[in-house]
Short mmCIF file of the C-alpha atoms (twelve columns), coordinates in Angstrom:
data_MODEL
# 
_entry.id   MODEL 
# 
loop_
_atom_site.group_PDB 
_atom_site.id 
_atom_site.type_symbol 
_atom_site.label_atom_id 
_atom_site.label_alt_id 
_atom_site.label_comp_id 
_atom_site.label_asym_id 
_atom_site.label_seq_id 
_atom_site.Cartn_x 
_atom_site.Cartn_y 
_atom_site.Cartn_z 
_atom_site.pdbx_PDB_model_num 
ATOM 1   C CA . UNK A 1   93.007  106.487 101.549 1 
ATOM 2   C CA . UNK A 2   93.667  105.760 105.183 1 
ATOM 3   C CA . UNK A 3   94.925  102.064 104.932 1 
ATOM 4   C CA . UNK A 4   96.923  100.628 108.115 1 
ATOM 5   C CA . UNK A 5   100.058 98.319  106.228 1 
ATOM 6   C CA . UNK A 6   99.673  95.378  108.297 1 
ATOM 7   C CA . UNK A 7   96.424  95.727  110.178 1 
ATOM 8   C CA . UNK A 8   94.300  96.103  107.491 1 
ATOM 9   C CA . UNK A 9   92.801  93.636  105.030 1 
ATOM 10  C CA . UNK A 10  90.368  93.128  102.247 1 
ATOM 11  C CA . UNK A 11  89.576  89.581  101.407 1 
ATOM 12  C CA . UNK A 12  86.860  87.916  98.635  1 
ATOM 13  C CA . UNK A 13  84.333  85.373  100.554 1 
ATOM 14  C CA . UNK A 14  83.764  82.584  97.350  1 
ATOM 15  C CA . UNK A 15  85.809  84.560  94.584  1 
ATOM 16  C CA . UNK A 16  87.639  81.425  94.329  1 
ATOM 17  C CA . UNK A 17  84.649  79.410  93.610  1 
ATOM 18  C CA . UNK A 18  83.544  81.939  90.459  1 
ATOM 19  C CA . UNK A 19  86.293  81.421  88.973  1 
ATOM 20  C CA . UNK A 20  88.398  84.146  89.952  1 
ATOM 21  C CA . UNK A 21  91.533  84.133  91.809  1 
ATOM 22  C CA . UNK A 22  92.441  86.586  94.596  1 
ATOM 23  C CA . UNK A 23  95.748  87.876  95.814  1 
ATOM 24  C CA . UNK A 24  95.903  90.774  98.723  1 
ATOM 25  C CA . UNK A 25  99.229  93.045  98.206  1 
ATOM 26  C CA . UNK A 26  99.694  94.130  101.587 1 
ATOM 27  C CA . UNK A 27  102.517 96.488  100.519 1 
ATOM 28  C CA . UNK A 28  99.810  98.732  98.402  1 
ATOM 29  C CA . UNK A 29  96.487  97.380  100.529 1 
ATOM 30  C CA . UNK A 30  95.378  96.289  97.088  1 
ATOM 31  C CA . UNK A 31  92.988  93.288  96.463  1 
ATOM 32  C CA . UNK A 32  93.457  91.763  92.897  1 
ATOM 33  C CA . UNK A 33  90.798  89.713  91.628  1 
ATOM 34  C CA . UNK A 34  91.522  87.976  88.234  1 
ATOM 35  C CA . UNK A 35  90.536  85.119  85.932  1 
ATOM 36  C CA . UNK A 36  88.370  84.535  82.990  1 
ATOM 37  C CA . UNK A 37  84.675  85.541  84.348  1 
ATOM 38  C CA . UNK A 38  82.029  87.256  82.923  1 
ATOM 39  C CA . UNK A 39  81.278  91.019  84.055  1 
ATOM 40  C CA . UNK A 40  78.101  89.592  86.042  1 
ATOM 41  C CA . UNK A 41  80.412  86.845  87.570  1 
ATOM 42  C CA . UNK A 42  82.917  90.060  88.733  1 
ATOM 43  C CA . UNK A 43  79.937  91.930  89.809  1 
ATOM 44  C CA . UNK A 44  78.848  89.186  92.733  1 
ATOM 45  C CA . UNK A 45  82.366  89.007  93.695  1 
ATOM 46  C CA . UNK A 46  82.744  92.648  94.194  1 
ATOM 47  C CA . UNK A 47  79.955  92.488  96.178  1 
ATOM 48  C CA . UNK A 48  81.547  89.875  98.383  1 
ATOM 49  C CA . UNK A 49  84.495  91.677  99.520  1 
ATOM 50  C CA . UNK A 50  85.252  92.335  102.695 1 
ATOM 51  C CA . UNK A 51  87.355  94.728  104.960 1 
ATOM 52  C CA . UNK A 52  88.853  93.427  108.237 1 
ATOM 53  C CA . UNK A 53  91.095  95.359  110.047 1 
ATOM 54  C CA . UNK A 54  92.986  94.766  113.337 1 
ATOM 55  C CA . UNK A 55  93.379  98.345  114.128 1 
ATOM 56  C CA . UNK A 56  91.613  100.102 117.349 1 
ATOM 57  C CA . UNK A 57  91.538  103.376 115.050 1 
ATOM 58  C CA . UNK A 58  88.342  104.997 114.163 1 
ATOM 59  C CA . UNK A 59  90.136  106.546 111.104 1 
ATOM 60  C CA . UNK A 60  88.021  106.379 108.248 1 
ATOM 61  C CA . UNK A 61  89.416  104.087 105.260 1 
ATOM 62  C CA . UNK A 62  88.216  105.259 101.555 1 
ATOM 63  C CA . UNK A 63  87.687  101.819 99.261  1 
ATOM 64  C CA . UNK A 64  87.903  102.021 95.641  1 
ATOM 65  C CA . UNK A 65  87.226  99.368  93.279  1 
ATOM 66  C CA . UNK A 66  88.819  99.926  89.715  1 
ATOM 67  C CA . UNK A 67  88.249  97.887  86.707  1 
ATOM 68  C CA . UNK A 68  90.101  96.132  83.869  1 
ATOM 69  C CA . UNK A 69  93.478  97.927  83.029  1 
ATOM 70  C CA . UNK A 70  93.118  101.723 83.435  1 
ATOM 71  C CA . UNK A 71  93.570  103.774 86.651  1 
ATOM 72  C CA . UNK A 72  90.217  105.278 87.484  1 
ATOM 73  C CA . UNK A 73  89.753  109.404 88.281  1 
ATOM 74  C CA . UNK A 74  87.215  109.831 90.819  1 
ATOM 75  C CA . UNK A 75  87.458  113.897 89.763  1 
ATOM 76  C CA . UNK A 76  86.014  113.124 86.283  1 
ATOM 77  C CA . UNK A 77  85.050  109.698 85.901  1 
ATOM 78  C CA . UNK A 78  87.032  108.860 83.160  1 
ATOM 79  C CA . UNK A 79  89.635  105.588 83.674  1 
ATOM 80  C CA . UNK A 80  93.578  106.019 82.163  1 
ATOM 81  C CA . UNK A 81  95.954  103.944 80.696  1 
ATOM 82  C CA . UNK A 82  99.356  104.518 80.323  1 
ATOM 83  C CA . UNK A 83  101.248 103.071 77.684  1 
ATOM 84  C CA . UNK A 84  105.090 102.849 77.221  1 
ATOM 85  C CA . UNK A 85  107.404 103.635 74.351  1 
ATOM 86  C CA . UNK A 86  106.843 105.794 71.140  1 
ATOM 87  C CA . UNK A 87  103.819 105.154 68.968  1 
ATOM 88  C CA . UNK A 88  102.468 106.489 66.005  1 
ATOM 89  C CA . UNK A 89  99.427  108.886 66.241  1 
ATOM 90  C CA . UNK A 90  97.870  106.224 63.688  1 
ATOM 91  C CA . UNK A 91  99.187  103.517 65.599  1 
ATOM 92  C CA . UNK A 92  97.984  105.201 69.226  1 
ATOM 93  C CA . UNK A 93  94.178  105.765 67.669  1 
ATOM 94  C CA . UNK A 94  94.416  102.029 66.875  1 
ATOM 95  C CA . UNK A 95  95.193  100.778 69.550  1 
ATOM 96  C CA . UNK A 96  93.279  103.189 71.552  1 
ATOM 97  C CA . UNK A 97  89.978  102.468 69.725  1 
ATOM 98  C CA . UNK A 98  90.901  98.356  69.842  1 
ATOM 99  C CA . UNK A 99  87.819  96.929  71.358  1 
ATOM 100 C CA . UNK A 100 90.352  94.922  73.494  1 
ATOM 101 C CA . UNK A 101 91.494  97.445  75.112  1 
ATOM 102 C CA . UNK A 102 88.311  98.452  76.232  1 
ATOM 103 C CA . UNK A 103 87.327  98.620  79.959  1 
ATOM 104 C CA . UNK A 104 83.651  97.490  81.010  1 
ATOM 105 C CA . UNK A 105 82.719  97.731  77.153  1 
ATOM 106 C CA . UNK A 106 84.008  101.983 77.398  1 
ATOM 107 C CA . UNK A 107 86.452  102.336 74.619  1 
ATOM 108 C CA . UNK A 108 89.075  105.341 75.501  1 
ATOM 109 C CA . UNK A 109 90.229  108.591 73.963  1 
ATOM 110 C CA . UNK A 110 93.423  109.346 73.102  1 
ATOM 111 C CA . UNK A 111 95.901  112.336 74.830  1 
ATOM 112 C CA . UNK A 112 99.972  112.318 74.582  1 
ATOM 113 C CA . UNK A 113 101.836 113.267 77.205  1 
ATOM 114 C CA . UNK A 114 105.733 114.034 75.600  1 
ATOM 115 C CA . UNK A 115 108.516 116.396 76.866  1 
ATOM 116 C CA . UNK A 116 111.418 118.341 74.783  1 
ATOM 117 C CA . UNK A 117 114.663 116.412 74.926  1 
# 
């Protein structure tokens, strides 16, 4: 929380070099980092972001770093994944427990969300 559209910045010293390609949304004040590295390879270019701001603020800015394809809760640690259309429950389990779907080697659990209509 706490990010400044337009005075604020994060930015990847070397990601390019590893491999991975960077792209700053300054809409959302999200970094993405992408491209076909190892976890290790992700792991030193996490560690080589930066934040720059322009702002005179002392506001505190909150920085979380989520991986792979699920939205991470920091209330219980788990990471989500929402996925559109209607499925199967078989079909949901599978592709649930698909180890390509995992995130940092975690495969997920399954929960519906579905409304009357």
């Amino acid at each position: 929380g706490g990010y400044e559209k337009g005075k604020d910045f994060l930015q990847c010293t070397g990601c390019n070099a590893k491999d991975i390609v960077t792209e700053f949304d300054g809409e959302k004040g999200i970094l993405y980092l992408t491209g076909k590295a190892t976890i290790a390879t992700y792991g030193a270019a996490l560690a080589n972001v930066e934040f720059k701001t322009t702002s005179s603020s002392a506001k505190m800015r909150e920085l979380i770093m989520n991986y792979g394809h699920g939205l991470f809760s920091r209330k219980n640690h788990h990471f989500y994944d929402y996925v559109k259309g209607k499925h199967s429950w078989i079909d949901a389990q599978a592709k649930c427990a698909d180890e390509s779907n995992d995130i940092l080697g975690l495969v997920g659990y399954l929960m519906t969300i579905s409304s009357q209509g």
